[in-house]
N, C-alpha and C positions, 0 to 999 in steps of 0.2 A: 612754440607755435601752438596755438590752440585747436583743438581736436576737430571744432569747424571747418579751419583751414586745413587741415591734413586732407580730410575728407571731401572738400573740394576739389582739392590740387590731384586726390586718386582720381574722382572721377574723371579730370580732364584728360588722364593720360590716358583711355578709350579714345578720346576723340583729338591727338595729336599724334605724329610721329616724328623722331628725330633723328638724321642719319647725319653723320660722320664721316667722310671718305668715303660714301657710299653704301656705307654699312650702319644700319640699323642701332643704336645706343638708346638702351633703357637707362641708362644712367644717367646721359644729358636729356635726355627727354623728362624725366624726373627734375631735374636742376632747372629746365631752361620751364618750364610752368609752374613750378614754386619760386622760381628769380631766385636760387642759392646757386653757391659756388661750387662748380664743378671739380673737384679733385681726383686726377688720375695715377695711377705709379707710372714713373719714368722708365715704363718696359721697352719702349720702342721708341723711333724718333719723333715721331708722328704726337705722342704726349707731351716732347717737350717744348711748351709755347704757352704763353699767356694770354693768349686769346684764339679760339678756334670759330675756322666757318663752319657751320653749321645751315643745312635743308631741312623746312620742317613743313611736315603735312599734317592739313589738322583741317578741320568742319569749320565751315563758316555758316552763319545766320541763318544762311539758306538752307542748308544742309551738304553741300559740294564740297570735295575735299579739294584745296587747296593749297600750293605751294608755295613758301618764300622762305630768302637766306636772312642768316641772321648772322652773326659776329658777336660771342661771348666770351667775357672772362672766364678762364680758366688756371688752375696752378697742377702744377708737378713737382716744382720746387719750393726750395724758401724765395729765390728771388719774384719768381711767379707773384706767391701771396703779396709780397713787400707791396708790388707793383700793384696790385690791389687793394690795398690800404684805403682810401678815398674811397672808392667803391662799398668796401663791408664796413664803412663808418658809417655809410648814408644808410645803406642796407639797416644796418641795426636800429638808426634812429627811425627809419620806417617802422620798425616792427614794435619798438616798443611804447606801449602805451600813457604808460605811469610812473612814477619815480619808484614805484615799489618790483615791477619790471625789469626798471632800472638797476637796481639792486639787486636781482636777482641774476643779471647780465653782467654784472661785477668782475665776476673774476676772466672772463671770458674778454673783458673789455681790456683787463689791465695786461692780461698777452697781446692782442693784436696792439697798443697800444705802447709797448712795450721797448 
């Protein structure tokens, strides 16, 4: 990811919030405004599921903070990821640019792929 987008995707996280069962997650709120895939440890039950709803509050246009649900992939397990597969194929071919990219995403391609 290039440093442009790091640095946009920080600043968003001032002006969104993302709660979880009611509770507040810095972590999918990071995932869910860069579009990556959230990964939890299976500590509780509540982690184990490949897609979570998620509430997220965040600034619109106007500047009002507003509400709405969302439904994101999520993994805690391998079957989780599997399940994802489609998802971070599309994922990847969004991101990359160039066949040199490409090549650089190499090994990473030939696991999920795998």
């Amino acid at each position: 990811m290039k440093l442009e987008m790091v640095l946009n995707e920080l600043s968003l996280l001032y002006l969104v919030e993302v709660f979880y069962q009611n509770q507040r997650a810095l972590g999918l709120t990071f995932a869910w405004v860069s579009d990556c895939l959230p990964i939890s440890l299976c500590s509780q039950d509540c982690w184990n599921c490949s897609f979570l709803s998620i509430k997220i509050t965040q600034v619109n246009e106007a500047g009002d903070w507003v509400e709405e649900e969302d439904r994101i992939p999520h993994g805690s397990r391998i079957t989780h990821i599997q399940e994802h597969i489609p998802w971070i194929e599309q994922r990847i071919k969004n991101v990359v640019q160039n066949g040199r990219e490409l090549w650089e995403y190499r090994k990473l391609l030939s696991v999920i792929l795998a």
